[in-house]
C-alpha positions as CSV (number, residue, x, y, z in Angstrom):
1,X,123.2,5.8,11.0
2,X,124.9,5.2,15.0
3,X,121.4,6.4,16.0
4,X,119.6,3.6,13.9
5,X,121.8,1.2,15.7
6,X,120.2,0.9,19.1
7,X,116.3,0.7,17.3
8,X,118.2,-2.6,15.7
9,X,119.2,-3.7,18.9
10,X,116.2,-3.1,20.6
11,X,114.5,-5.0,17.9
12,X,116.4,-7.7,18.3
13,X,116.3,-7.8,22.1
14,X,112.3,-8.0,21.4
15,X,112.3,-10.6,19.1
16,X,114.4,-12.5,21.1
17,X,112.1,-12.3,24.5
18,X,108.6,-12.3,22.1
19,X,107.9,-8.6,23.6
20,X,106.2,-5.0,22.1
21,X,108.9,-2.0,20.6
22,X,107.8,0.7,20.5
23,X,110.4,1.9,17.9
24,X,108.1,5.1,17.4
25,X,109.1,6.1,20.7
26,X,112.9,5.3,19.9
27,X,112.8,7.6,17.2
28,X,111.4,10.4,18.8
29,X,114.4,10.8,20.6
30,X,116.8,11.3,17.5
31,X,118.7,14.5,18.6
32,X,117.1,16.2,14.8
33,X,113.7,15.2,15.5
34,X,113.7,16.9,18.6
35,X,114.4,20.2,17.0
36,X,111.6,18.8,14.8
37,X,109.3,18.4,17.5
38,X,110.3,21.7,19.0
39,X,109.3,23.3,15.6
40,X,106.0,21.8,15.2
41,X,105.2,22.9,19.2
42,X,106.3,26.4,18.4
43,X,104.5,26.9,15.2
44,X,101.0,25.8,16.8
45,X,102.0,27.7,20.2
46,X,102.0,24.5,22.3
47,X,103.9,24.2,25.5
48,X,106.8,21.8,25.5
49,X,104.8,19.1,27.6
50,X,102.3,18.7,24.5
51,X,102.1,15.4,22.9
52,X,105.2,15.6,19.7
53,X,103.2,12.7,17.9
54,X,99.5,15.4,18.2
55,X,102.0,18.2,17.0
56,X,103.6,16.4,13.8
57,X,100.2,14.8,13.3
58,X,97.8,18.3,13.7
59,X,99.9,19.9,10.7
60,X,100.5,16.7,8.8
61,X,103.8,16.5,9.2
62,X,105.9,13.0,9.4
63,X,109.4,12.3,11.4
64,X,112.6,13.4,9.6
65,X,113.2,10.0,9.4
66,X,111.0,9.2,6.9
67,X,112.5,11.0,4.4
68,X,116.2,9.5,5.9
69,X,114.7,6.1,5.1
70,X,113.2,7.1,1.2
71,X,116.8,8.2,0.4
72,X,118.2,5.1,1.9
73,X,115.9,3.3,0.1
74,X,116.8,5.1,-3.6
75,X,120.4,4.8,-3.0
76,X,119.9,1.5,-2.5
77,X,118.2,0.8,-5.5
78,X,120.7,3.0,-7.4
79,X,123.8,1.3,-6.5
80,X,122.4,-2.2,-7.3
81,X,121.7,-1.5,-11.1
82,X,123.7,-2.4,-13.6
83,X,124.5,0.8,-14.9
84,X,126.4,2.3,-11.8
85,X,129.9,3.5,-11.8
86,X,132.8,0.2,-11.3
87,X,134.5,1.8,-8.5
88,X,131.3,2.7,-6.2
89,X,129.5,-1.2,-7.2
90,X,133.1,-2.5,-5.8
91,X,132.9,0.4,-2.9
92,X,129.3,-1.5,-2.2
93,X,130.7,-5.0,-2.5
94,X,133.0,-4.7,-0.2
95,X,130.6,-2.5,2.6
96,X,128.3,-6.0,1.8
97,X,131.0,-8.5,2.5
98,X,131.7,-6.5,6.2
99,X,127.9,-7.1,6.7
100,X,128.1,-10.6,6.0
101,X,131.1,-10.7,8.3
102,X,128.8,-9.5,11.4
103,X,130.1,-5.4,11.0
104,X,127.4,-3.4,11.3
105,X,128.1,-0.9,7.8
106,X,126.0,1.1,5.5
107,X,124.6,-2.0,4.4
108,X,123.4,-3.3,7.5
109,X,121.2,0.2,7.8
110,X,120.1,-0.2,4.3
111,X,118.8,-3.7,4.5
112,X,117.6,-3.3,8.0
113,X,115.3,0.0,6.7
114,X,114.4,-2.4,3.3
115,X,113.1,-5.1,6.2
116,X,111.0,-3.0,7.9
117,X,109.2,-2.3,4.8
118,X,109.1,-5.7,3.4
119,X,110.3,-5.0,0.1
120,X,111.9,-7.1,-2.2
121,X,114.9,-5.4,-3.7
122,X,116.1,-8.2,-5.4
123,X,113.6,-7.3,-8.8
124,X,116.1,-4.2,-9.0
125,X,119.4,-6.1,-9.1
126,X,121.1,-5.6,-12.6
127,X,118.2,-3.9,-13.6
128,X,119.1,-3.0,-17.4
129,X,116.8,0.5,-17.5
130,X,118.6,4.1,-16.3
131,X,118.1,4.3,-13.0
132,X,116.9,8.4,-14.2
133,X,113.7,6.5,-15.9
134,X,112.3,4.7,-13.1
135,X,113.7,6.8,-10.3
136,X,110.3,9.1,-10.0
137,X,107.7,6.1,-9.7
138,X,110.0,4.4,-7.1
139,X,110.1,7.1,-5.1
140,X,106.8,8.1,-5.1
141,X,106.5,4.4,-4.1
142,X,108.7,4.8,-1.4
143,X,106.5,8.0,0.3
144,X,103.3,5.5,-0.1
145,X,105.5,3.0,1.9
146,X,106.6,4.8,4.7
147,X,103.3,7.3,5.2
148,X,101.4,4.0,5.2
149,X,103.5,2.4,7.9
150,X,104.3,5.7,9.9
151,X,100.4,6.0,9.9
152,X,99.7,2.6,10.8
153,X,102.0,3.0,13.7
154,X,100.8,6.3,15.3
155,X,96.8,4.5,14.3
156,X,97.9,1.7,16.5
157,X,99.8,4.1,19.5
158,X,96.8,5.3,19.5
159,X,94.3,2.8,19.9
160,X,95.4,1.6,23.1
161,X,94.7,4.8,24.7
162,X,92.3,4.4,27.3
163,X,90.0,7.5,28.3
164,X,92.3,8.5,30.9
165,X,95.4,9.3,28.9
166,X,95.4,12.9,27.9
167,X,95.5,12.0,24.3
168,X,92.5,10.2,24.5
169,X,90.1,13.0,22.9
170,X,92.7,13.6,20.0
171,X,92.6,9.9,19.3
172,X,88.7,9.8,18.7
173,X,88.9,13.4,16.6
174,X,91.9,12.0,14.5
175,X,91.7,9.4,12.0
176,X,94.6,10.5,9.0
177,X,97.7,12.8,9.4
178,X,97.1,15.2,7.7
179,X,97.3,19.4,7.9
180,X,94.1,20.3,9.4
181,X,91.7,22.1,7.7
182,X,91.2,24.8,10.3
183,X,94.8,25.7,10.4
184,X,94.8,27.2,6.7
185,X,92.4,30.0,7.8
186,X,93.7,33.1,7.0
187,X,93.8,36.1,9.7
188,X,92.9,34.1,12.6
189,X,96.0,33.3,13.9
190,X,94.9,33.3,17.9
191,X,91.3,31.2,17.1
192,X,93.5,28.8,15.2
193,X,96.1,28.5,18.3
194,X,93.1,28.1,20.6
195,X,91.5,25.2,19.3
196,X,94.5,23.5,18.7
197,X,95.4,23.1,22.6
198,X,91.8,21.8,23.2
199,X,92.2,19.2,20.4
200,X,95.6,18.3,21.7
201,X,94.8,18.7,25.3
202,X,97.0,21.3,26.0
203,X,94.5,23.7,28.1
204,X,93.9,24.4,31.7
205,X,91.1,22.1,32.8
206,X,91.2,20.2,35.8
207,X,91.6,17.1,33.5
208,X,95.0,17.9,32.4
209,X,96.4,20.1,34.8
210,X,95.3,17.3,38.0
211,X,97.4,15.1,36.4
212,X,100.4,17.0,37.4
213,X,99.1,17.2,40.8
214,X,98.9,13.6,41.3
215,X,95.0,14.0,41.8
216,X,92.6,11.0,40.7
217,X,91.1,11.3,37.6
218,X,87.5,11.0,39.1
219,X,88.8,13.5,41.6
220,X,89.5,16.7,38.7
221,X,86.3,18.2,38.9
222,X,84.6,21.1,37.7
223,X,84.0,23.7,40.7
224,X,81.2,24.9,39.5
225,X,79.3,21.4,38.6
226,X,81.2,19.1,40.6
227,X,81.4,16.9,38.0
228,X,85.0,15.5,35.8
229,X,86.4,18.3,33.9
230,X,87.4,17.4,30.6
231,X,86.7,18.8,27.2
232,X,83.2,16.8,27.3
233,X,81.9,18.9,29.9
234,X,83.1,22.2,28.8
235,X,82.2,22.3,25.4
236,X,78.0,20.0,25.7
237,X,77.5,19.5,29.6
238,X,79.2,22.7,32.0
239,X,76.1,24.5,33.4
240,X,78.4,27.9,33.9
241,X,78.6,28.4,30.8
242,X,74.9,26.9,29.3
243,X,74.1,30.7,27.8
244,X,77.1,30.9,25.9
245,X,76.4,26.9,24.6
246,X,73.2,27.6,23.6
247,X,74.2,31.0,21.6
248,X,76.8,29.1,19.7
249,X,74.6,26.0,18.9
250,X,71.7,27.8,17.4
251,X,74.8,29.4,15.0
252,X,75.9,26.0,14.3
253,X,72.4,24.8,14.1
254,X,72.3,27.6,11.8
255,X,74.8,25.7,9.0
256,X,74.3,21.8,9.9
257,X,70.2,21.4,10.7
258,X,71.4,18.1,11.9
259,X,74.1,19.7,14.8
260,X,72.0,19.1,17.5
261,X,71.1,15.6,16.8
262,X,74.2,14.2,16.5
263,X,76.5,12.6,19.0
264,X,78.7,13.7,21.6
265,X,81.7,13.5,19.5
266,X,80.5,14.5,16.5
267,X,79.2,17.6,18.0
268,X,82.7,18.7,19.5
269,X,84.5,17.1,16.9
270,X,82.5,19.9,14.6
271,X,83.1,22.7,16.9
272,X,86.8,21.8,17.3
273,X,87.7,21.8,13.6
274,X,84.8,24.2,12.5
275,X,84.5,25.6,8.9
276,X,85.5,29.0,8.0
277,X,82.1,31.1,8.7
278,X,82.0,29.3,12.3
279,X,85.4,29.3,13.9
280,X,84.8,32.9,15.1
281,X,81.9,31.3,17.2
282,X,83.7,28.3,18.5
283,X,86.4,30.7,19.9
284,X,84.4,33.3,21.4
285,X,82.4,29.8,23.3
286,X,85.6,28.5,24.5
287,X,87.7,32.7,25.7
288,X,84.0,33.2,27.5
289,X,83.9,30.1,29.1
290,X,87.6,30.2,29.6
291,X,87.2,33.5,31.5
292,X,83.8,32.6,33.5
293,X,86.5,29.7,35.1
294,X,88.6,32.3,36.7
């Protein structure tokens, strides 16, 4: 609840001055999602500089606050019917009074997490059914709530990524959260790890890694072209590795007649999240090409 504190604050602080916050950063640094974070890197063998929001999003996972705030939110609910126990209504009278008294309480969480949501809890108050017959609708309500407006908030993150964050990629291959398809393929556990860092951009071309070295974007250049290196030009432009291209394509070709008519992103947006009877081709394109940059 003390970490839900400073989001409040910060809140206020940007309603105050009219400004942008970014409460999805805020939360990111919870002590517990960091483990959470930590986990989702180490189950897709990321490195810890990987993006946490690609992570979570790549295996359809949301923060371990959303669950925090559907509890909140049932318990709530629960404790204003009519039907609750004397001692914890008066135990929830009196944490409302120290609200209204400026304390910040249980209640203050509660209604602050019911405000973000926009829901209108008063419809619940003395409500005469058991809470045990309406309890599985409202909280599959609740999920619908906070999925739609974690969603909406990583959807927005995102679109305000220009071409030279190193998300930018993942943000045109993305549109839902949800567990990949890719990633439920049996047996294939080092193709499945591979892909993911080029989705996520957590690989070893000059894109990426000349951000670390403080070097231009337009400057990160293929040494073999001379031209940007980014996922782009390995996977449909590179001339090193053309032979190896033109082998997986007529395999994809092969499934989808229509492969090599379609757009730029649509093409690697097929190779990176490839059905079952292709993925062995996309990896074998990208180890190859991988090991003619060496």
């Amino acid at each position: 609840m003390d970490d839900y504190l400073s989001i409040f604050r910060a809140l206020h602080r940007s309603n105050k001055h009219n400004t942008f916050c970014d409460t999805l950063s805020l939360e990111e640094k919870f002590q517990y999602e960091k483990v959470h974070n930590k986990f989702c890197r180490s189950v897709l063998c990321l490195k810890k500089t990987a993006s946490n929001i690609a992570a979570k999003s790549e295996l359809g996972r949301f923060p371990l606050d959303s669950f925090i705030k559907i509890q909140v939110m049932m318990y709530f609910t629960r404790i204003n019917l009519s039907d609750i126990n004397s001692l914890v209504k008066e135990a929830f009278n009196i944490n409302k009074d120290l609200h209204d008294n400026g304390m910040y309480f249980w209640y203050t969480f509660a209604t602050k997490i019911v405000e973000e949501f926009n829901l209108d809890f008063t419809k619940y108050e003395n409500f005469n059914r058991p809470f045990n017959k309406i309890k599985n609708n409202l909280k599959k309500k609740f999920k619908e709530v906070v999925s739609e407006n974690y969603t909406t908030k990583v959807q927005e993150n995102i679109s305000k990524l220009t071409d030279s964050s190193k998300l930018y990629l993942y943000s045109q291959l993305k549109s839902d959260i949800k567990l990949e398809n890719y990633l439920l393929i049996e047996n294939s556990f080092e193709k499945r790890q591979l892909l993911t860092k080029f989705r996520v951009s957590d690989h070893s071309l000059e894109i990426k890694t000349g951000r670390y070295k403080n070097i231009t974007q337009q400057q990160r250049l293929c040494s073999f072209c001379k031209e940007i290196e980014d996922e782009y030009h390995l996977f449909l432009q590179c001339r090193r590795n053309s032979q190896i291209r033109n082998a997986m394509f007529e395999k994809f070709k092969e499934l989808n007649p229509e492969f090599l008519q379609s757009q730029p992103l649509q093409k690697l947006n097929y190779i990176l999240n490839p059905k079952l009877e292709l993925l062995s081709y996309a990896y074998d394109f990208i180890k190859q090409s991988l090991e003619l940059r060496k």
